[in-house]
C-alpha positions in Angstrom: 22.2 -1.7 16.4 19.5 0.6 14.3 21.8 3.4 12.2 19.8 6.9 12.4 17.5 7.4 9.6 15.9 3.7 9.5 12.7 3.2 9.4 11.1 1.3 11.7 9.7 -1.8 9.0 10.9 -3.0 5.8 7.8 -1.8 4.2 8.1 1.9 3.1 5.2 4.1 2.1 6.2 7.6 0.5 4.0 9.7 -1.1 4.1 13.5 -2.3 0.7 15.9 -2.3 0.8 17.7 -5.9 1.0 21.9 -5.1 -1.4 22.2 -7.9 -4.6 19.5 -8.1 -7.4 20.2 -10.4 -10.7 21.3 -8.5 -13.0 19.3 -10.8 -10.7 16.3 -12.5 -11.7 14.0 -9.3 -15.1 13.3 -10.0 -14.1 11.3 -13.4 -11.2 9.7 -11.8 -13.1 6.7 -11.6 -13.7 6.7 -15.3 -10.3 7.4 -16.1 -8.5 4.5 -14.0 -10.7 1.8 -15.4 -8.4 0.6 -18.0 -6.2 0.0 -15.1 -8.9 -1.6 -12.5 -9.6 -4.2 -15.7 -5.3 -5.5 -15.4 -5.2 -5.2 -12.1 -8.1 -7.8 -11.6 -5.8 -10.4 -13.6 -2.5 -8.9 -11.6 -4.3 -9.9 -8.5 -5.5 -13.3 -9.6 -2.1 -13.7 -10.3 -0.4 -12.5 -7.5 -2.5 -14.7 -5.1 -1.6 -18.0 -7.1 2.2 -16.5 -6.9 1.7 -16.4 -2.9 0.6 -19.8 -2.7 3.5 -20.6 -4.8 5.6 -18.7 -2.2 3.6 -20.3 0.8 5.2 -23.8 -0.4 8.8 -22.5 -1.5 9.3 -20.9 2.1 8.1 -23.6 3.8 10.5 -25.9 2.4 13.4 -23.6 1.9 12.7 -20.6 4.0 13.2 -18.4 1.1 11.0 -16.5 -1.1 12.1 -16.8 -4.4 13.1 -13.7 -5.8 11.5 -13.2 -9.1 8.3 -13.8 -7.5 8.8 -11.6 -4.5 9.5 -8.8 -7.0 6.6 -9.8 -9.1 4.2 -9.2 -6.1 6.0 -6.0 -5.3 5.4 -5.1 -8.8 1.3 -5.5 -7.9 1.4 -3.8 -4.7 3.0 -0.7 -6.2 0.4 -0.4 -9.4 -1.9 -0.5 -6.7 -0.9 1.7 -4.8 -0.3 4.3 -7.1 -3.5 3.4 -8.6 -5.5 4.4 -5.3 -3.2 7.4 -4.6 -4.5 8.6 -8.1 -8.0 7.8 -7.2 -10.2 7.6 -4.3 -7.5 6.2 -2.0 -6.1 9.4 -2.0 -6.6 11.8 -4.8 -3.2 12.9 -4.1 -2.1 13.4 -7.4 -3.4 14.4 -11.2 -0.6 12.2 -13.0 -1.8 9.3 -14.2 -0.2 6.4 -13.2 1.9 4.3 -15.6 1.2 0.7 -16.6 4.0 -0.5 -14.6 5.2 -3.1 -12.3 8.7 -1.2 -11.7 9.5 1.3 -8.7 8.6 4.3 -10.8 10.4 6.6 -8.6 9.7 9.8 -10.5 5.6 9.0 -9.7 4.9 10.6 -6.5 3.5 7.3 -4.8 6.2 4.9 -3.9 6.3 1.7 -2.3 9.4 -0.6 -1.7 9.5 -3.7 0.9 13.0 -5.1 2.1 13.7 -8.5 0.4 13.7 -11.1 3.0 17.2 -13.5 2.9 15.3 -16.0 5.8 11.2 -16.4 6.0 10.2 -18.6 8.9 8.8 -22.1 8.3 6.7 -22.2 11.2 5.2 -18.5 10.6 4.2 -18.9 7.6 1.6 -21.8 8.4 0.0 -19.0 10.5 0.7 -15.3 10.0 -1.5 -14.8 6.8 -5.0 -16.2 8.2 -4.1 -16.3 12.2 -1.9 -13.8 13.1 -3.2 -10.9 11.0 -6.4 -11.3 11.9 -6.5 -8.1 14.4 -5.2 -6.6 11.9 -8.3 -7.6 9.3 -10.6 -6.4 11.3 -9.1 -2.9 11.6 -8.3 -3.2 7.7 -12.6 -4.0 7.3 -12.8 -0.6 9.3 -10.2 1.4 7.5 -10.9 0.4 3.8 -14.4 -1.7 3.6 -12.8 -4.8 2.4 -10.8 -6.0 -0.7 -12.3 -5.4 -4.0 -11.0 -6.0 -7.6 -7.9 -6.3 -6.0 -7.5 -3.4 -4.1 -9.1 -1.9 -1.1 -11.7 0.1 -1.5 -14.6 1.6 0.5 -14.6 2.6 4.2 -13.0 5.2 6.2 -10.3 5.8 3.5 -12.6 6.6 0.9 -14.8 8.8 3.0 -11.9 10.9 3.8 -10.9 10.8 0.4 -14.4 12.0 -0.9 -14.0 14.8 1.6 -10.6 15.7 0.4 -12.4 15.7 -3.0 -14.9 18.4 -2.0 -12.9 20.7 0.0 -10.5 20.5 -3.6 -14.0 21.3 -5.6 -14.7 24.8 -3.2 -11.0 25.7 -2.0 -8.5 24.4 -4.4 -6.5 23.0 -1.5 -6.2 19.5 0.3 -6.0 20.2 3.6 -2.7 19.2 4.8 -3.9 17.5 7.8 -6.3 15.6 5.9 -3.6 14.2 3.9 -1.5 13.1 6.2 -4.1 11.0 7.8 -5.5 9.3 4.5 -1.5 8.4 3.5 -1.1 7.0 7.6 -4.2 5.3 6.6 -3.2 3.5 3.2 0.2 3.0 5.2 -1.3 1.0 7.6 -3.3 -1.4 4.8 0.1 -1.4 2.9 2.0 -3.2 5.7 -0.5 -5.5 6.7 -0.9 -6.4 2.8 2.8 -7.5 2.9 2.8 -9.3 5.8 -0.3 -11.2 4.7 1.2 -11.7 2.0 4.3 -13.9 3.3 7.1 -11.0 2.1 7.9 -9.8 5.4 8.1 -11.7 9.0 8.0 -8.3 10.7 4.5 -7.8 12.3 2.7 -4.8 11.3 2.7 -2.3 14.5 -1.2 -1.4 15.6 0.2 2.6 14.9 -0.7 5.3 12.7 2.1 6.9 11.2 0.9 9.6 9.5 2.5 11.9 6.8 4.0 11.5 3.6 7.8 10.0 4.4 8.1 6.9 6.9 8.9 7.2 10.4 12.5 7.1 11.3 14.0 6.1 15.0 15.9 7.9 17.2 19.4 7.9 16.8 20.9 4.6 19.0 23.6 4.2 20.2 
């Protein structure tokens, strides 16, 4: 039985639109976050040998050892933060700390449910079969995986947009927000899933807005 107030997958995207953005500060964004597209390169490198790792320890013992889990985490949530600074959102003028904790003070969060039980026969096939709808939407959505994070696309365009309409009204427009953070939602949980930390398949939704969805009360 689902308790009111759960969301509906163990992957949780939050994020939080700054009241006061700088009109002009996005256009050397890209300048600024280079320092931390040079770790994240090696974060990545690493984080893909850590999944094979992880590939082999849940096949054998259908658990994903914890201290790597939380070490991919970490790399999912620089990320993330990352592109919510930049051009995967421009949400936000703070820069984002060198960190792989939960940072929840930053306004970009991410946290995924650790797993006690993976299953041994999914993942032989979720990462390259299963999520391959989900790819192609992802190739649509955010132009591919680059320097280890996603970046081009439909996000980005959106973003640029946001970036402009800053630059001539001093406002994101809320309904423009909410799309780009369903948007980077939707790349999150596939990331995870492709990643071997969850078992849950990503839903083909868009759930927009800055909090995660939550069911209905059940009884």
């Amino acid at each position: 039985m689902n308790t009111p107030g759960t969301s509906y997958a163990p992957v949780a995207v939050t994020a939080e639109l700054d009241e006061r953005l700088s009109r002009w500060l996005w256009l050397v964004k890209w300048i600024l976050v280079i320092p931390h597209w040079i770790v994240l390169v090696f974060l990545w490198i690493a984080f893909l040998v850590v999944t094979v790792i992880a590939f082999f320890a849940v096949l054998f013992t259908e658990r994903y050892p914890r201290a790597l889990f939380d070490f991919n985490l970490g790399v999912l949530r620089w990320s993330w933060r990352v592109s919510y600074y930049a051009y995967g959102a421009l949400g936000t003028d703070r820069y984002p700390p060198f960190s792989l904790g939960a940072e929840p003070g930053y306004p970009a969060r991410l946290d995924i449910a650790y797993p006690e039980r993976l299953s041994r026969s999914l993942v032989l096939v979720k990462w390259w079969l299963l999520a391959v709808p989900h790819y192609l939407v992802l190739a649509f959505l955010s132009g591919g995986m680059r320097a280890g994070w996603w970046s081009g696309g439909l996000i980005t365009l959106l973003t640029v947009i946001a970036g402009f309409a800053l630059a001539f009204t001093e406002r994101y427009p809320r309904d423009l927000f909410v799309l780009v953070v369903g948007l980077n939602r939707w790349v999150l949980r596939v990331a995870a899933y492709a990643s071997l930390m969850t078992d849950v398949y990503p839903p083909f939704r868009l759930d927009q807005g800055g909090t995660e969805p939550v069911r209905s009360t059940v009884g």
